[in-house]
C-alpha positions as CSV (number, residue, x, y, z in Angstrom):
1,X,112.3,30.4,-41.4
2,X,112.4,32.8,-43.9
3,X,111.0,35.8,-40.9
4,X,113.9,34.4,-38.7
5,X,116.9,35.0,-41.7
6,X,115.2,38.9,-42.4
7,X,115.8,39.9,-38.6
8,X,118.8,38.2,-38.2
9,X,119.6,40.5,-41.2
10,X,118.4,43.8,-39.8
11,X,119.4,43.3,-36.6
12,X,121.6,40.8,-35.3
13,X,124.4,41.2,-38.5
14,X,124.5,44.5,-38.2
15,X,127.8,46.4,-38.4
16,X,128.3,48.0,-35.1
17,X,129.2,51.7,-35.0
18,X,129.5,52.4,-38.7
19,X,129.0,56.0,-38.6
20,X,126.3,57.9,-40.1
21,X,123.5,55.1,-40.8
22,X,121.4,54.9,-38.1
23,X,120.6,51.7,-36.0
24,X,117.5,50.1,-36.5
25,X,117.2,49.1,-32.3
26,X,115.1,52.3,-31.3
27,X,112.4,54.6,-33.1
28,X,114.1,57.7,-34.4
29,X,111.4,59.8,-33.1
30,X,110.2,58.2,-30.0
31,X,113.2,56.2,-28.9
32,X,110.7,53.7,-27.9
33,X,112.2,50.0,-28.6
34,X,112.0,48.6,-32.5
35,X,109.9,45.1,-31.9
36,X,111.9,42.6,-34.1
37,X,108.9,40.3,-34.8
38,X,107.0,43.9,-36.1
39,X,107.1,46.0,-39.3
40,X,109.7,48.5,-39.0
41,X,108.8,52.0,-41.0
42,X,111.5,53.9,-42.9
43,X,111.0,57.6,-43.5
44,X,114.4,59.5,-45.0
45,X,116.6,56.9,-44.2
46,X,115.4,56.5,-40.2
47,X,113.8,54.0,-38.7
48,X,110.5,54.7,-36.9
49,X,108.1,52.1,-34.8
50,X,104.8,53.0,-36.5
51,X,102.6,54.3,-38.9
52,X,101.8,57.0,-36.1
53,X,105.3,57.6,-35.9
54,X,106.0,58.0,-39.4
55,X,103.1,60.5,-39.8
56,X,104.5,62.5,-37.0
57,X,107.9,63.0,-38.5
58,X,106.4,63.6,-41.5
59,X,104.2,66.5,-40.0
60,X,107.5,68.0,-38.6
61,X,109.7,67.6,-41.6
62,X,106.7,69.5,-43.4
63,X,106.9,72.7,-40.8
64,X,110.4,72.5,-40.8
65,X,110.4,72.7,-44.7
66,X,107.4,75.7,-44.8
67,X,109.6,77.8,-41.5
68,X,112.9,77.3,-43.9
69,X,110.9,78.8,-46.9
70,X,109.8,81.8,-45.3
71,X,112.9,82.4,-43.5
72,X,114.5,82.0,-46.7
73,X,111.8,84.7,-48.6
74,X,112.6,86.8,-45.5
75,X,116.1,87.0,-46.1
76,X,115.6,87.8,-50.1
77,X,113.6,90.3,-49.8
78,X,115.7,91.9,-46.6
79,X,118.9,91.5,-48.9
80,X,117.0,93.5,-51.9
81,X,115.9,96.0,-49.8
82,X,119.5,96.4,-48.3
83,X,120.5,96.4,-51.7
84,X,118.1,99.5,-53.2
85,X,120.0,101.5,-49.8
86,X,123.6,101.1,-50.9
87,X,122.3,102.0,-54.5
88,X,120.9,105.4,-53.3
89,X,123.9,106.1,-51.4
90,X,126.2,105.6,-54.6
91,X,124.7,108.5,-56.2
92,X,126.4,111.5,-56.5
93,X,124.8,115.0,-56.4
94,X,127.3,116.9,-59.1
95,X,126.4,120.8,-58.7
């Protein structure tokens, strides 16, 4: 009984189209299907269908997060180097 009243909770009583929460019907990473007599997996706020799942999104977030850093180190030492140019060119030669 109790099983029954935690997946009419998840599911069935759901508020439909509130904005911004996502809907625990579908895996947020396969879009497979969410089994409602089977554990559901929340990473970040999403649903996912599995441990496999979860692991996968977790492996993505991960690169996403290490290309973000380096694009981010890129751009720093890009804008300093910009920055040591415009210096130079500030300098006046007096005679």
């Amino acid at each position: 009984m109790a099983a029954s009243v935690a997946c009419s909770f998840f599911f069935d009583a759901e508020p439909a189209g509130e904005h911004g929460m996502p809907a625990l019907d579908a895996c947020a990473l396969c879009a497979k299907p969410l089994a409602r007599d089977s554990d559901i997996f929340m990473y970040r706020g999403t649903p996912l269908r599995g441990k496999d799942c979860r692991h996968e999104q977790m492996q993505l977030d991960a690169v996403c997060a290490r290309q973000a850093a380096r694009r981010l180190q890129r751009y720093s030492s890009g804008a300093a180097a910009r920055r040591g140019h415009q210096e130079t060119r500030k300098v006046s030669v007096v005679s």
